[in-house]
Structure formats: C-alpha cells, structure tokens
N, C-alpha and C positions, 0 to 999 in steps of 0.2 A: 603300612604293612599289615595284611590279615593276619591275627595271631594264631599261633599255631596249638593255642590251650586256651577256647575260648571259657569265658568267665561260665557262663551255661548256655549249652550248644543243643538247641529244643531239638533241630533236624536228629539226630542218632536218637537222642531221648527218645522222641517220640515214633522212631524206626521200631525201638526195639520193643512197642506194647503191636507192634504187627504178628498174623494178620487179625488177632481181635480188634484193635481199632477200624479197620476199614471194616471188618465184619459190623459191627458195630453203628457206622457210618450207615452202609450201605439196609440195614435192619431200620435205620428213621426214614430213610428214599422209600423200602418199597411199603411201608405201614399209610406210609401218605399224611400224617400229623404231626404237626412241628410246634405246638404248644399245648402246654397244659393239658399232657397226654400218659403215656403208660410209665415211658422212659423218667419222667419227671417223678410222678409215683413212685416209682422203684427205684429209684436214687436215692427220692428224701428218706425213704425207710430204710434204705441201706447204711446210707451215713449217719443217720438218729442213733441205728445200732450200733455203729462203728464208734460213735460217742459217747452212747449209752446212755441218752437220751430219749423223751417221748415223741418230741416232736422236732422236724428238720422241713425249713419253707427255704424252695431255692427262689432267688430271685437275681435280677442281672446283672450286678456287682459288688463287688466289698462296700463299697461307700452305701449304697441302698442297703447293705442289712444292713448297717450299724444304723442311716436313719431312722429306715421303717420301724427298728425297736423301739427310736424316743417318740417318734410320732405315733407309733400305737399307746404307747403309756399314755401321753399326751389324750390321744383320745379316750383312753380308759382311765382319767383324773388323775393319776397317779403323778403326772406332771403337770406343769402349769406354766405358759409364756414368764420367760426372766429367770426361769430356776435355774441351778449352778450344776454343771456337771465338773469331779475332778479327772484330768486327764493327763500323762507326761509331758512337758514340755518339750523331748526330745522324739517326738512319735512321727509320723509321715505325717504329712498337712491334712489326709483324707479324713481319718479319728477327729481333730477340731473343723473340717467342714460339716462333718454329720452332726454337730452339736448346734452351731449356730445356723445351719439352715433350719433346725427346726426353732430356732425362737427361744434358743441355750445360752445359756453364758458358762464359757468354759473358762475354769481356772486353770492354769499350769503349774506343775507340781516335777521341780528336779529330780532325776533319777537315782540310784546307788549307783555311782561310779561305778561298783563294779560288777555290776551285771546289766548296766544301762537298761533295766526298766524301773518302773512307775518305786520311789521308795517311800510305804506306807509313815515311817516315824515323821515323815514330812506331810504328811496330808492332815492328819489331828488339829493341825493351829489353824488351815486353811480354811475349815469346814463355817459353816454358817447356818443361819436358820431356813436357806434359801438352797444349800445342798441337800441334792438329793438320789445323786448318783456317780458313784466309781465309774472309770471308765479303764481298765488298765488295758496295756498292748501288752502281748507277748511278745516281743521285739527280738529280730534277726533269726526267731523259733524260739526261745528260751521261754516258760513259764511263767509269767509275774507272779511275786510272794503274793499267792491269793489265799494261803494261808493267816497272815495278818489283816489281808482288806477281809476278810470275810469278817471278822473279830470285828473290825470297824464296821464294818456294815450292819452289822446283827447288834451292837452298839448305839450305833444313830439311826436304826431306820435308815438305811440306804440301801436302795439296787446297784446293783453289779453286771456291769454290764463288760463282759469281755470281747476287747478285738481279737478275733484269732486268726487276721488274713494274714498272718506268717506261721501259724501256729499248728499246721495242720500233724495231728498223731504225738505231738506231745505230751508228756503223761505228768503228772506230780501226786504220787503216795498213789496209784493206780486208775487214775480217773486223769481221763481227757481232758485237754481244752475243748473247750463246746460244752462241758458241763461242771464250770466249774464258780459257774454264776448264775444270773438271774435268766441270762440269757446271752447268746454269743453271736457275732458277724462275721464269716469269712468271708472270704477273696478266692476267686478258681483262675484268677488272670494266668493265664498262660506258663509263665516261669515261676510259680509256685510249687510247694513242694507235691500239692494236688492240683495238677493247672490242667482249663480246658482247652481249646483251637480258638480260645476267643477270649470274651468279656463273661463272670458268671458268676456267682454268690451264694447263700445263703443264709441264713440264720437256723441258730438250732436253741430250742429254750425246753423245758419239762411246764409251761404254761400253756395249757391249752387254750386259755382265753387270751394269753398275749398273741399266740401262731395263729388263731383262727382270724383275729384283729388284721395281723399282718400281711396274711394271703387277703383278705378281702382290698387291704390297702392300694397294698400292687397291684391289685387285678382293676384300676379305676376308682378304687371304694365300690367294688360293687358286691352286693350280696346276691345278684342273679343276674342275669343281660335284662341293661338298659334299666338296671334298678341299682341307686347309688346310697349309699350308708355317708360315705365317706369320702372328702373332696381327696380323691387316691393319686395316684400316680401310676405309669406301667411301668415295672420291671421283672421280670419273667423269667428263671433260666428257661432257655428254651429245648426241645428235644433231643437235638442235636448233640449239643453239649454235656447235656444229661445221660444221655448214653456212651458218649467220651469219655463222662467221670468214673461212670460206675464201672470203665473197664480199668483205669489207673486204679481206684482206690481198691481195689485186689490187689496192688502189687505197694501199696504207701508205706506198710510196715518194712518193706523188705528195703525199700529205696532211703525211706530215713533212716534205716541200719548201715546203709551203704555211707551214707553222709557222714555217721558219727566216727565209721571207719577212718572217714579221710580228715576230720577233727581230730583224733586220738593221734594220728601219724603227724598232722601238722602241731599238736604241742609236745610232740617228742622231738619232731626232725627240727622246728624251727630255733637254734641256739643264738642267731641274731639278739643281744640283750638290749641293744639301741630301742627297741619295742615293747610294745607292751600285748602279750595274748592271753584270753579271754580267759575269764577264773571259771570254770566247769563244776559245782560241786552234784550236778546229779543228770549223768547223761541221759535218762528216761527223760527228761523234762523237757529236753533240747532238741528240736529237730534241726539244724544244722541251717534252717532258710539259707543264713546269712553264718559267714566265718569271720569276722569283725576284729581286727588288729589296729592298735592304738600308737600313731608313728607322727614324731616332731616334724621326719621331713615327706610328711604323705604325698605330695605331689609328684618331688622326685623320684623318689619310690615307684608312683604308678608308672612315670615315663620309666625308668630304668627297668619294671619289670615287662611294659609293652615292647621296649628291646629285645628283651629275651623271648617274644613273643607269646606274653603271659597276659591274656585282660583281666584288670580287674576293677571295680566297680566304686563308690562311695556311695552311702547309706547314713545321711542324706547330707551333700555341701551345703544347705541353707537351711536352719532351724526356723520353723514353723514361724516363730517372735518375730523374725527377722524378712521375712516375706511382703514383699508389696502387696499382697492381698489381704497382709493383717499389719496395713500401715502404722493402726494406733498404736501396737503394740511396737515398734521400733525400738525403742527406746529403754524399753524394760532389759533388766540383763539377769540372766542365768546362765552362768557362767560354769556349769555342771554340763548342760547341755551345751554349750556354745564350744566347749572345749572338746566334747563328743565327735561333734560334727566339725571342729578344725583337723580333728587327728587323724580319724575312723577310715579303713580300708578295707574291704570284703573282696579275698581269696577268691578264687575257682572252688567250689564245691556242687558236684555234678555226681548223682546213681552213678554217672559211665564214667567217669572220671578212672584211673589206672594208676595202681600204685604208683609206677614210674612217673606218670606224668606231677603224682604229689610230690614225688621226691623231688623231682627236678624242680619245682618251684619252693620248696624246703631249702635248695644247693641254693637257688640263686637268692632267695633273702638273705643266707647267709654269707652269701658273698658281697652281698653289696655292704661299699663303706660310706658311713655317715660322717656327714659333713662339719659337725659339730658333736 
C-alpha cells in the first residue's frame, strides 16, 4: 500500500521552491557552462557566508569532502599512512569509508546514549601517539559536544574534522556546523535538509592552504590543464546543482524551523511510554534531519505504522562493526551502538509536513499496544 504520509515526499518539497528552481535550472541551459562555472562561485561564497566561514569548495558528494580533507592534510604532512583517526562507532558506514580509503585507521568510539553522537569522556583513553584526528558526526542533525572535543583537540594537537552531511544550519552558542572545526564535509544528496536534484557536497574550512589543496585535488591534482600537482581525483559540484542549492539555502532557516515545529509537537503529543524520545537540551543545535525514537518492538511498530499508512525509515539496521565490508571487525562489540541500531525508528519529519498529519501519527503511536 502507498503510504499516505510518506517518510519525505521530495515531489511537493521540491514543488514548492517553484518557479525559482526551474528559473534557476533554466539560467545554467541558456549560460551554456556546466562546470566550474559562475553558479559554483556563487554558491561556495554563499554558503562560506551562510557558515561564517572563509572558504566553501563544492565537490560531488559527502563521502569526497570528508576524504579530500584527509587526503589534502595527507598531502600537506599533517598526516601520514597508518595514522588514527577517532570516529563514532554508531555513524553511517560513508564517515569510516573516507578514513581508510585514505590509508587511516579508524578507531571506533561509543556514543552517549543519549544523544547518540560521538561521547568525548570516551575518547581520552582511546588516543595514541598515532592519533591525530577527531572525526565527530552531527548525527540525525543534532550537534556533537564540539565543545569538549575542541578542549581535546587543543589538548593533543588534534584536528577536527566535522561530518556535517546531516548537519546542515545547525547552531551550538551561535556558530554553525561547518565552522566549528578544523574543517567540515557535507552531503547535498537530495533528502537532506539542503538537498540537490542529484549527487553534491562540499567542504567548508577558514584554511586557505587546506581549500586551495582540496580544489586542486578534485579538479585531477591539477594546478592548471594538463598540469598535475597531485595524483587527484574528479569530483565537482557541478552547475546545475549549484544553482539548485543556492535557490533552497534562502529558504534552510525557514525549513529547519519548520522541522523543529514538528519535533516539539512530536514530544508533547507522543505519550506512548513503551518508548523511548530524544532528550533535546537545545533546539538551535538540532536541525531535525532525523526524528529518532528508541522502541523494544521497532519492527512491529514500522509494520503497524505502514498500516496506518505512515512510512517510516531506520537510521541505520547494521552498525558499521558489523558490515561485510568491515569483516575484521565482526566480532568486536559495542553494545551502545549495537543497541542504537536494534531500537532506532525515524518519524516522518518534512518543511511540508501539516499539523494534522503530526498528530495523526502522535494518535496512532499512541494507540499502538506493545507486546511486552
């Protein structure tokens, strides 16, 4: 049965930035440049601003900014094949593929329970002579205490390297994610809270020597055509998508306002106590990506709520440890994360989303009886 409150429903989303987005669209057609053009310029300095940042390098997805930061470090000594980066052990699989594609060894570090990101009292006994960089996620939108990793960081000589591809407009004490480390990687994949019509990324850092590293990176390694620095890679935001962004992030503040709306209503309306919902202690820091509810019987719950014509999503069923792509790791248990990811359910939370449709999925958690 097609639900009739999907989880996020991009067709109306993406209705309602009409007609600026087709204007928009139609402005990279007749310009005739589809890379490394105006719109890309005028993106990266809009969102630098928007972060309060010096510099913003778009490039073609979340997982390429987070590598091309270690791989520029890497080119600029700062790193070295075998060095330790600390990362969540409960984070999407993309955060530890951009580690050990560059020739990383990522440690995994249990979350706080109760805000399921990265928790700093646990990273101090991890560290080594061979660490050399934080990696924290802002996970589901919420901020990581980058308050205490920063202490750590300025402590050991560590960069800080934030994932922000959930993060986007987040705030903690008035300053973004995207500036609230060494240097940041988002995500513009489409169902983001700043998502494009495609694949899209970028990095934003206040180093000029790290961004100018990292554009040359993507761009081949090259420092002019057919002149290479750098054994590089292509990844590119491209035109297109760059003047897609720059028409939603006009409306980011407004949309993750929208979000936090339907967060506040879902921890008043939902009295279900069989569950467990999210501890909130500062909704500027929250952009809502993800509404995360912690349930014994998650499965039946999603079936029982896709009855009611409610999708809704997990975030994520297989912890990273546990993945055939990180065989070795099998075997290891964190049982912080592991329990994360057996409970974890993510709500409908959509800009277009309508009271009513909150409340009716407020009624029907509360109407469902657990089994146990």
């Amino acid at each position: 049965m097609e639900p009739t409150l999907k989880y996020l429903d991009l067709k109306p989303l993406n209705d309602s930035f009409e007609p600026s987005l087709s204007q928009a669209i139609h402005r990279v057609l007749d310009a005739g440049w589809y890379l490394l053009g105006t719109e890309v310029e005028a993106f990266e300095m809009e969102y630098a601003a928007y972060c309060d940042v010096k510099y913003c390098v778009g490039v073609a997805n979340g997982l390429d900014a987070l590598t091309l930061v270690l791989q520029a470090w890497k080119e600029m000594n700062v790193l070295q094949e075998g060095d330790e980066v600390i990362v969540p052990a409960n984070t999407y699989i993309a955060t530890i593929l951009a580690v050990t594609r560059c020739g990383l060894v990522p440690i995994l570090v249990e979350p706080d329970p109760k805000t399921f990101n990265l928790d700093p009292t646990r990273v101090e006994t991890l560290l080594t002579s061979k660490t050399k960089v934080i990696l924290p996620v802002h996970l589901y939108g919420q901020c990581a205490d980058m308050e205490e990793i920063e202490i750590l960081s300025l402590k050991y000589k560590l960069k800080v390297l934030e994932d922000a591809a959930q993060g986007h407009g987040s705030m903690l004490k008035g300053r973004r994610t995207g500036n609230l480390g060494d240097a940041a990687g988002f995500s513009f994949y489409p169902a983001k809270n700043l998502g494009c019509l495609g694949d899209g990324g970028c990095v934003t850092t206040n180093d000029k020597d790290l961004a100018d590293c990292i554009r040359t990176i993507a761009n081949y390694g090259s420092v002019k055509k057919y002149v290479n620095r750098y054994k590089g890679i292509n990844s590119r935001l491209d035109e297109l998508q760059a003047a897609i962004l720059r028409v939603k992030l006009q409306r980011l503040d407004v949309d993750n306002e929208k979000r936090r709306v339907i967060a506040r209503h879902y921890l008043a309306g939902i009295q279900n106590t069989n569950l467990h919902l999210p501890e909130i202690k500062n909704f500027d820091a929250h952009n809502f990506h993800v509404f995360p509810i912690m349930c014994s019987e998650r499965d039946a719950l999603k079936t029982y709520l896709e009855s009611k014509g409610i999708q809704s999503l997990i975030h994520y069923p297989i912890p990273p440890h546990k993945q055939e792509a990180f065989r070795a790791w099998n075997d290891r248990s964190y049982p912080i994360t592991e329990s994360i990811h057996a409970l974890e359910l993510s709500l409908p939370v959509s800009p277009m989303q309508t009271p009513e449709e909150t409340e009716y999925v407020c009624r029907c958690i509360n109407q469902y009886n657990f089994q146990s």
